[in-house]
MARNU-991961 format. One line per field, with one value per residue (C-alpha): residue number from 1; residue in three letters; x, y, z negated. Coordinates in Angstrom, 1 decimal. Last residue first. Layout:
k <- [NUM/...]
r <- [ala/...]
xx <- [X/...]
yy <- [Y/...]
zz <- [Z/...]
END
This chain:
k <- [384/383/382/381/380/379/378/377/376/375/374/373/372/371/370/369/368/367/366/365/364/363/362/361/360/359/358/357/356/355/354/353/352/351/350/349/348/347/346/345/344/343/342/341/340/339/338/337/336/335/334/333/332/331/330/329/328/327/326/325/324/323/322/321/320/319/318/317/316/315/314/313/312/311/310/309/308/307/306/305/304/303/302/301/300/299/298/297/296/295/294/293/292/291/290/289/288/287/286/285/284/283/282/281/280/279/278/277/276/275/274/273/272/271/270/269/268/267/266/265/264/263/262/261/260/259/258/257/256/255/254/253/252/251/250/249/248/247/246/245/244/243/242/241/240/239/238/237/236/235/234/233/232/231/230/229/228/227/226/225/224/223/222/221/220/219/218/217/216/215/214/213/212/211/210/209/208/207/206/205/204/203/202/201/200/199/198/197/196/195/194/193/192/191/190/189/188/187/186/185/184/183/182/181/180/179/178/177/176/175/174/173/172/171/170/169/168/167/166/165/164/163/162/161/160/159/158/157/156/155/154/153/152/151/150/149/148/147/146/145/144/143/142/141/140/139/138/137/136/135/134/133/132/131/130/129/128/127/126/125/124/123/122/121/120/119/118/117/116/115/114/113/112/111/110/109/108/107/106/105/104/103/102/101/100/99/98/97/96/95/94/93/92/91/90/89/88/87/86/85/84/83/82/81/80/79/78/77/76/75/74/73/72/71/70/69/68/67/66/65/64/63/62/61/60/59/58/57/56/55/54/53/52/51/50/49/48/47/46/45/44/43/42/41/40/39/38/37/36/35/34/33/32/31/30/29/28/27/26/25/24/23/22/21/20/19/18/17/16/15/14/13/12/11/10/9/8/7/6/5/4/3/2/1]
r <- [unk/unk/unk/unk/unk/unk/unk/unk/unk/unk/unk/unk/unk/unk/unk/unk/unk/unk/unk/unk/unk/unk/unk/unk/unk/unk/unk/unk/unk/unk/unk/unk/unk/unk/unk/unk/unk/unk/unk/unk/unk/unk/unk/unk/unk/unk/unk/unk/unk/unk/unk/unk/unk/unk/unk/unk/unk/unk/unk/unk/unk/unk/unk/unk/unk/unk/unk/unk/unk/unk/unk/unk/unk/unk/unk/unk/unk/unk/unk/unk/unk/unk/unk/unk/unk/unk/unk/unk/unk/unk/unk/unk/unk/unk/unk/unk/unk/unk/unk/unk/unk/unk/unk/unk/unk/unk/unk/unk/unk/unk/unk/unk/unk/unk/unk/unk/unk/unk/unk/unk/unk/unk/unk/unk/unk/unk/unk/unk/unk/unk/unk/unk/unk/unk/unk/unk/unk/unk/unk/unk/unk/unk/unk/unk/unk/unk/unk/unk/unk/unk/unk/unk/unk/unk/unk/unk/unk/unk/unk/unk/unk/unk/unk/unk/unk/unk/unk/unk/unk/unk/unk/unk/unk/unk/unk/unk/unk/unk/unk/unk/unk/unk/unk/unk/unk/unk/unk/unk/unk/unk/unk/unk/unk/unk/unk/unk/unk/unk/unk/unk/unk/unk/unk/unk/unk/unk/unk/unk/unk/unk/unk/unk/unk/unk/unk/unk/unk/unk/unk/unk/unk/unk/unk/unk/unk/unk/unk/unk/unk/unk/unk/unk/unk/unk/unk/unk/unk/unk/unk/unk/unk/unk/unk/unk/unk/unk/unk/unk/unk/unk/unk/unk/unk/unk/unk/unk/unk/unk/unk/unk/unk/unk/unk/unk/unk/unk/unk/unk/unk/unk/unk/unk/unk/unk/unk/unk/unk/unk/unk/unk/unk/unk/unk/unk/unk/unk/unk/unk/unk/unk/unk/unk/unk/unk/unk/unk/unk/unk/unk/unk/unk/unk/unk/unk/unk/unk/unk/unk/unk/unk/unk/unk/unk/unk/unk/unk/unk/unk/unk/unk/unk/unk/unk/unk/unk/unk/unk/unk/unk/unk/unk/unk/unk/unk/unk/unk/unk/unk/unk/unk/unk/unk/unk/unk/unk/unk/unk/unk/unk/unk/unk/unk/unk/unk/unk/unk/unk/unk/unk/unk/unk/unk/unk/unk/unk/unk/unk/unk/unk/unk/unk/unk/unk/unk/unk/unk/unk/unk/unk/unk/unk/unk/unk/unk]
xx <- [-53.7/-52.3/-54.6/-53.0/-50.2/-49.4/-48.5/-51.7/-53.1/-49.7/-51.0/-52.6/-48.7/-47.4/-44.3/-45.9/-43.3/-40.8/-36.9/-38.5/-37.7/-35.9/-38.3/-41.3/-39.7/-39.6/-43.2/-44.9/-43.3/-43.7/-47.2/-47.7/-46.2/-48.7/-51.3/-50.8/-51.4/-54.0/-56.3/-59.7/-61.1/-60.9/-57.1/-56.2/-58.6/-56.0/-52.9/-53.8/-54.7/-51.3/-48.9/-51.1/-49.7/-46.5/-45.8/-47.9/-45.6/-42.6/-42.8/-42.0/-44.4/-42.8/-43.1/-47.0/-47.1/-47.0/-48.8/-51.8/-52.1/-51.9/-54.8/-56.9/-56.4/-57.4/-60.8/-61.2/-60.8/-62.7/-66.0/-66.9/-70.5/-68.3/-67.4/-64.2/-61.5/-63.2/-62.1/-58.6/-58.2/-59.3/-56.9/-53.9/-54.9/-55.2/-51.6/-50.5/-51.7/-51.4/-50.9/-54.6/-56.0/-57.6/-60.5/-62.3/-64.1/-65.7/-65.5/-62.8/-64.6/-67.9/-65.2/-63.7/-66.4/-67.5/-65.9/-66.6/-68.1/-65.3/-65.1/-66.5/-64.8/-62.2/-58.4/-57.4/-55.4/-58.5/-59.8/-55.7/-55.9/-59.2/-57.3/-54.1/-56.5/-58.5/-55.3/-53.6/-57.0/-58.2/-60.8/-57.4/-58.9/-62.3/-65.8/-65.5/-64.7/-61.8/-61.0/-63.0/-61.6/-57.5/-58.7/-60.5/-57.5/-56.7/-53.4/-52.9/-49.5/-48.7/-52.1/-51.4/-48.0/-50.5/-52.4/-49.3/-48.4/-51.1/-50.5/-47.8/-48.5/-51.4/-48.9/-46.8/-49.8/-50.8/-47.0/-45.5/-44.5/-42.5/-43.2/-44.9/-41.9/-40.6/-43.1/-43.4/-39.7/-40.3/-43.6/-41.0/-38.0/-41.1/-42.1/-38.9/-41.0/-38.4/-41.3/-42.3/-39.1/-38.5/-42.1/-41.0/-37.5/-39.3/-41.7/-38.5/-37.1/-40.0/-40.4/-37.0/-36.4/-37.2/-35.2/-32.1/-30.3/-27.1/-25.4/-26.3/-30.3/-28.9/-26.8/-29.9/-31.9/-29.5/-29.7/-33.1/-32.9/-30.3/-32.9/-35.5/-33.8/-36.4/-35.1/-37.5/-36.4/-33.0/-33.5/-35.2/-32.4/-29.6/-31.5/-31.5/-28.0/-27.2/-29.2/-27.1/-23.9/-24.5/-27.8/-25.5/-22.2/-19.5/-16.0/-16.6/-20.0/-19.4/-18.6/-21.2/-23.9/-22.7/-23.2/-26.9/-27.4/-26.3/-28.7/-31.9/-30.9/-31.1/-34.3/-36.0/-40.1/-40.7/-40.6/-37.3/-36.0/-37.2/-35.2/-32.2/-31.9/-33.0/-30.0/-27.8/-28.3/-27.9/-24.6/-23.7/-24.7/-22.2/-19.2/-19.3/-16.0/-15.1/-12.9/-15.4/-17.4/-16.1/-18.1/-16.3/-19.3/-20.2/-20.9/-22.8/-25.1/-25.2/-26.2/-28.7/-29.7/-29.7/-31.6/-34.1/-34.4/-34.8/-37.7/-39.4/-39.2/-40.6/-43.6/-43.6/-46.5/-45.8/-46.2/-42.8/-40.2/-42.1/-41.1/-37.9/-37.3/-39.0/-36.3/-33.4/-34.3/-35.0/-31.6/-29.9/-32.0/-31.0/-27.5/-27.3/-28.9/-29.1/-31.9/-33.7/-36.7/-37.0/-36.6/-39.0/-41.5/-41.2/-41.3/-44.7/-45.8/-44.8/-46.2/-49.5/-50.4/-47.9/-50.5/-51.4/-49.4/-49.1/-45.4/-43.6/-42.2/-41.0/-39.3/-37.7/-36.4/-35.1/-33.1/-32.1/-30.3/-29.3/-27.2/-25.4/-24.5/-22.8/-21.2/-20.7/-17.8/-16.2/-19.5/-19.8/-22.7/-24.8/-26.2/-29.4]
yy <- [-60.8/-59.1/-60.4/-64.0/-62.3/-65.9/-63.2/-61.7/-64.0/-63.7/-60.5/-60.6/-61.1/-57.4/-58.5/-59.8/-60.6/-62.9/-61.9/-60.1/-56.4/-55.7/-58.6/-56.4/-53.0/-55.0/-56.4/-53.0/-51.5/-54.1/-54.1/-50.1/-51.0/-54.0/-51.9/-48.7/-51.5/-53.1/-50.3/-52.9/-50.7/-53.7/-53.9/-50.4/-50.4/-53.6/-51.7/-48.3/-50.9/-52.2/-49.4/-48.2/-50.4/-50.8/-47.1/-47.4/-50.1/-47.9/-45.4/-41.3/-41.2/-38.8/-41.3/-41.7/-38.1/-38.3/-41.6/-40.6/-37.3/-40.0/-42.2/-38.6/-38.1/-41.4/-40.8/-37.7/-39.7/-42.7/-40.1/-40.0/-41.8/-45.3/-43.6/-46.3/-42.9/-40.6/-43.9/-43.6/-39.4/-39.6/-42.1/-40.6/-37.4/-38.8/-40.6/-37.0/-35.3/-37.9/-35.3/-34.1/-37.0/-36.1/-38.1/-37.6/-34.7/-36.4/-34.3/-36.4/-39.8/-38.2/-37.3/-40.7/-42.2/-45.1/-48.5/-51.7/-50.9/-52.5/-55.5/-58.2/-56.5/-59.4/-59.5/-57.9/-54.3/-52.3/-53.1/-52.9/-49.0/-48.3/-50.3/-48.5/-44.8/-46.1/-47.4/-43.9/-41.9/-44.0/-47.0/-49.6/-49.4/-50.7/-50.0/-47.6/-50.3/-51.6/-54.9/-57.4/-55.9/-56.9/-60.8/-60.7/-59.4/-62.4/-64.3/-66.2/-65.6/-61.9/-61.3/-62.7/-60.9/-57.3/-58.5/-59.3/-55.4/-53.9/-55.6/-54.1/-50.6/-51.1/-51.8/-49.0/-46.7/-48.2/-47.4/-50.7/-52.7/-56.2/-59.5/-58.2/-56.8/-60.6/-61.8/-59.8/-60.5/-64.3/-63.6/-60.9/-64.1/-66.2/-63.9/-63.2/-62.1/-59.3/-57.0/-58.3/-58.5/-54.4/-53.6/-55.7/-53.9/-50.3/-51.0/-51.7/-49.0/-46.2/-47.8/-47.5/-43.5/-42.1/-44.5/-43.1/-46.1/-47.8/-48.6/-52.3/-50.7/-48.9/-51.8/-54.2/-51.2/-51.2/-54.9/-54.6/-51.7/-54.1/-56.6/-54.4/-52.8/-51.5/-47.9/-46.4/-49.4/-48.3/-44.9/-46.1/-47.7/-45.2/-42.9/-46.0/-46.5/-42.5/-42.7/-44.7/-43.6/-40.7/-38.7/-35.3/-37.2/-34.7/-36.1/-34.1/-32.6/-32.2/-35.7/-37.6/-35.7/-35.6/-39.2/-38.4/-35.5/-37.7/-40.8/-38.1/-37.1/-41.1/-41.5/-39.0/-39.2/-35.6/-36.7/-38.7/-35.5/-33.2/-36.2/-35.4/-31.9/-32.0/-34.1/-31.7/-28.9/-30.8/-32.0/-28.3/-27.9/-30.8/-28.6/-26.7/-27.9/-26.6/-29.0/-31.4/-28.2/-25.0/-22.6/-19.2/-17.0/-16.0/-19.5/-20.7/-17.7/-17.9/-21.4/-20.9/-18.4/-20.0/-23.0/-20.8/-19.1/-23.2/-23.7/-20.3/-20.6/-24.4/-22.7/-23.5/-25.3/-28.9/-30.7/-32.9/-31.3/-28.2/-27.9/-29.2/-26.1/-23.7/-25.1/-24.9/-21.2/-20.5/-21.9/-19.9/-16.5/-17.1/-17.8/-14.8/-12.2/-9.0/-10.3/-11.4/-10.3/-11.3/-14.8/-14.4/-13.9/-16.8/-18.9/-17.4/-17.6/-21.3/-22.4/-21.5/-22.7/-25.4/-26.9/-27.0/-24.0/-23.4/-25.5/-23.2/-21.3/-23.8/-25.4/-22.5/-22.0/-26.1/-25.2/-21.8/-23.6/-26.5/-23.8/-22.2/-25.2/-26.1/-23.0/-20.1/-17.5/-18.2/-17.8/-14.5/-13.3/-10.2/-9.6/-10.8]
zz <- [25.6/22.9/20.4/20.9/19.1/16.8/14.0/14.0/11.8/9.5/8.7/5.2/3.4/2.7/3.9/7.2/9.9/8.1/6.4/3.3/3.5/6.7/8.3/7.1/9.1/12.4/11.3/11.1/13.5/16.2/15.1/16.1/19.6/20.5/18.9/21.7/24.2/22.4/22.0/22.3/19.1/17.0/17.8/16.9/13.8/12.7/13.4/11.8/8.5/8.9/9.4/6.4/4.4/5.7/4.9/1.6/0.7/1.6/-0.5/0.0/3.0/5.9/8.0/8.2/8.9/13.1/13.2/10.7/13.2/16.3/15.0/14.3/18.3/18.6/17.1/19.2/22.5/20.8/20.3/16.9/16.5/16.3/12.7/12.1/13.1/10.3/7.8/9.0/8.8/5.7/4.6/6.2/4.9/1.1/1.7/2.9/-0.3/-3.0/-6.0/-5.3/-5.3/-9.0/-10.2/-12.9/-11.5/-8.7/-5.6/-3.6/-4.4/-2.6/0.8/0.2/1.2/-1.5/-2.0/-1.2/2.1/4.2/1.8/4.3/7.3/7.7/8.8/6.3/6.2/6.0/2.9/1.6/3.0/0.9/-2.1/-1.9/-1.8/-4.8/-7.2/-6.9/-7.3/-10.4/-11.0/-12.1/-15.8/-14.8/-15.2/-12.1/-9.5/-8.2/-10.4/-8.6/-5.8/-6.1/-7.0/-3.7/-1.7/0.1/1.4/-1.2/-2.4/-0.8/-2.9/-5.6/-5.4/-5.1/-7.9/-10.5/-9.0/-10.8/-13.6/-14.0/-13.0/-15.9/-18.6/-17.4/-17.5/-21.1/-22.4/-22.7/-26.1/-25.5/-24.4/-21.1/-19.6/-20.1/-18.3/-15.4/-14.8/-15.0/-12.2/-10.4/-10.0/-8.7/-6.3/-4.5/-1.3/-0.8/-1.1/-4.4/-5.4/-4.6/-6.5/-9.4/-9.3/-8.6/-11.6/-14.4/-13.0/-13.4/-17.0/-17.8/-16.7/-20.0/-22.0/-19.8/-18.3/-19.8/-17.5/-16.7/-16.3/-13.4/-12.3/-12.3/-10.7/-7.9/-7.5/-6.5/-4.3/-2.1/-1.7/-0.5/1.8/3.7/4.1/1.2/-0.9/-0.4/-1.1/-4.9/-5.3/-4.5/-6.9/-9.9/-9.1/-9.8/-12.8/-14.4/-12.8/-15.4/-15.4/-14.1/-13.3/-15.9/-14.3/-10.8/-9.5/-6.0/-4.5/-6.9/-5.7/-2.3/-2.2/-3.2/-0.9/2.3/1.2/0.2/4.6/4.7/2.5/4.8/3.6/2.7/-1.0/-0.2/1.4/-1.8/-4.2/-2.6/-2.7/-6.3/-7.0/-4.9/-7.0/-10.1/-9.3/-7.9/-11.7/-12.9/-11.7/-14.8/-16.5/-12.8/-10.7/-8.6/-6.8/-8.5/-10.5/-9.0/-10.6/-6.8/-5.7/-8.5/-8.3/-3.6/-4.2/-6.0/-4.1/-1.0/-2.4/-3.7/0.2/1.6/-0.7/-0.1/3.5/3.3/1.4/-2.7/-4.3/-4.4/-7.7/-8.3/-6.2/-6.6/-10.6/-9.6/-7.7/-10.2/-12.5/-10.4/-9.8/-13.5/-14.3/-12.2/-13.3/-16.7/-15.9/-13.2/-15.9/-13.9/-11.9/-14.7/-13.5/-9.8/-11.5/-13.9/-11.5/-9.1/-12.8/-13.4/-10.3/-10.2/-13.1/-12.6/-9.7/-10.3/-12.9/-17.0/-17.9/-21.9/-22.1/-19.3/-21.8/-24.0/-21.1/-20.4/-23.9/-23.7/-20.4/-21.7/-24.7/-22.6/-20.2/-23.3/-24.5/-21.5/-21.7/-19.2/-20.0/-16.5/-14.9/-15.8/-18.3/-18.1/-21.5/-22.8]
END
């Protein structure tokens, strides 16, 4: 291919390489492999700056979603991407190819709300629209349903709600409906507008669903059952291998929701998570920090641990628990941290991890328990 200025780029030139790229990357089953691969062709194609734009922005949304890049690596692609748009004189907002600074920004975005900093994901966003003119990359579909998921990072709840209503007012990708439909039952839940997510639930269900969507929902009808009631029996009858809901992302909220209640009667409900991480059929692997966080919890009940070391694995969860992209595993382990706290007589270092989980609850629902199994400690005769 010959070397090609950015003046003489087309958009159909771009979506050419886009769908050839995919195409390539179609055999490889995991970022190991991918991202070699794509780390290669960029050296290669050196003197082809489209090419090697496109395979930078790719590898780049590859890690986005998989991992696999150092930070080093991350913030030298960025250069470089920056440094091929720049040099071909692709203007921000004027340039009929303005919608790649767009894209740029985009994956900007969704890296800080996958490092858990929903404002810094904010900043990219906005510039998102600044930079890439009349041509919106997604449309200002996809730009609510970003904004959304942000707000529900921040606690807003309500406002991530309404997002999704104006996403799905724009016309929202089919691709993308699923994932909105679950953030707006996931944002009423939060909100405590359970009724509104019950009528919501039941319209979803009226029509065909993917088997993962299907599941999500449900999912979340046991989660406001729980906000309802108060108890997570309903949630454990389904968490065991038999069942549908026996998977990594379902195991790790359950482990955390064990230790969210009051009671210990479910505390062996499941097995250590060091067995669960060597069974084939189930891959933590995508739920790195949330994995940690969990490890690091159930380490922290072993009474055979001294406390000193036990609170040094208390402060580890502390430091990453921010950097969690969603905010129910925020509160939830907030929660579980908060009740090992108080059963290990570390009520001063409690009083300060409750304030954070009920400052960030009233955010999202206006009481002090959002996830709804901490109204006990509520009346704070613990702190005394």
């Amino acid at each position: 291919m010959s070397k090609a200025s950015g003046r003489s780029w087309k958009r159909e030139q771009i979506e050419q390489i886009k769908a050839r790229i995919r195409e390539e990357l179609a055999p490889f089953q995991s970022s190991l492999d991918r991202i070699p691969f794509l780390l290669n062709r960029i050296a290669q194609s050196e003197e082809q700056e489209l090419d090697r734009l496109i395979y930078t922005m790719t590898i780049l949304h590859t890690h986005v979603r998989e991992g696999g890049l150092t930070d080093l690596q991350v913030k030298e692609l960025f250069q470089l991407a920056d440094a091929l748009l720049t040099l071909q004189n692709i203007k921000p907002r004027s340039s009929p190819l303005a919608f790649l600074w767009g894209e740029l920004h985009i994956l900007k975005a969704q890296l800080h709300m996958s490092d858990g900093q929903p404002l810094m994901a904010c900043i990219e966003q906005q510039l998102v629209e600044h930079v890439s003119g009349a041509d919106l990359p997604g449309g200002k579909s996809f730009q609510a349903l970003s904004l959304a998921r942000m707000s529900l990072r921040l606690g807003e709840a309500q406002l991530a709600a309404q997002y999704v209503e104006r996403a799905m007012e724009h016309g929202l990708d089919p691709n993308f409906l699923p994932y909105a439909q679950l953030m707006k039952l996931r944002s009423l839940r939060l909100a405590h507008r359970l009724d509104e997510a019950d009528a919501f639930t039941s319209d979803l269900l009226r029509v065909e669903l993917d088997e993962r969507t299907r599941r999500e929902i449900q999912w979340e009808v046991l989660c406001r059952q729980i906000v309802r009631t108060g108890s997570i029996d309903g949630l454990m009858e389904v968490m065991n291998p038999r069942r549908d809901f026996y998977q990594a992302s379902y195991i790790l909220e359950s482990f955390f929701w064990i230790r969210s209640i009051g009671g210990l009667q479910w505390m062996d409900h499941l097995p250590k998570l060091k067995s669960l991480g060597q069974k084939k059929n189930l891959n933590f692997k995508p739920h790195g920090v949330y994995q940690r966080c969990a490890i690091q919890l159930e380490r922290a009940y072993d009474k055979e641990i001294p406390l000193a070391h036990r609170l040094a694995l208390v402060k580890k969860t502390l430091q990453s628990v921010h950097t969690l992209p969603d905010i129910d595993k925020v509160l939830l382990v907030h929660l579980a941290l908060l009740r090992w706290l108080i059963r290990s007589q570390c009520r001063e270092l409690a009083r300060f991890v409750y304030s954070e989980y009920a400052n960030l609850s009233h955010r999202l629902c206006g009481t002090s328990d959002a996830l709804g199994v901490a109204m006990d400690l509520s009346q704070k005769t613990w702190m005394k």
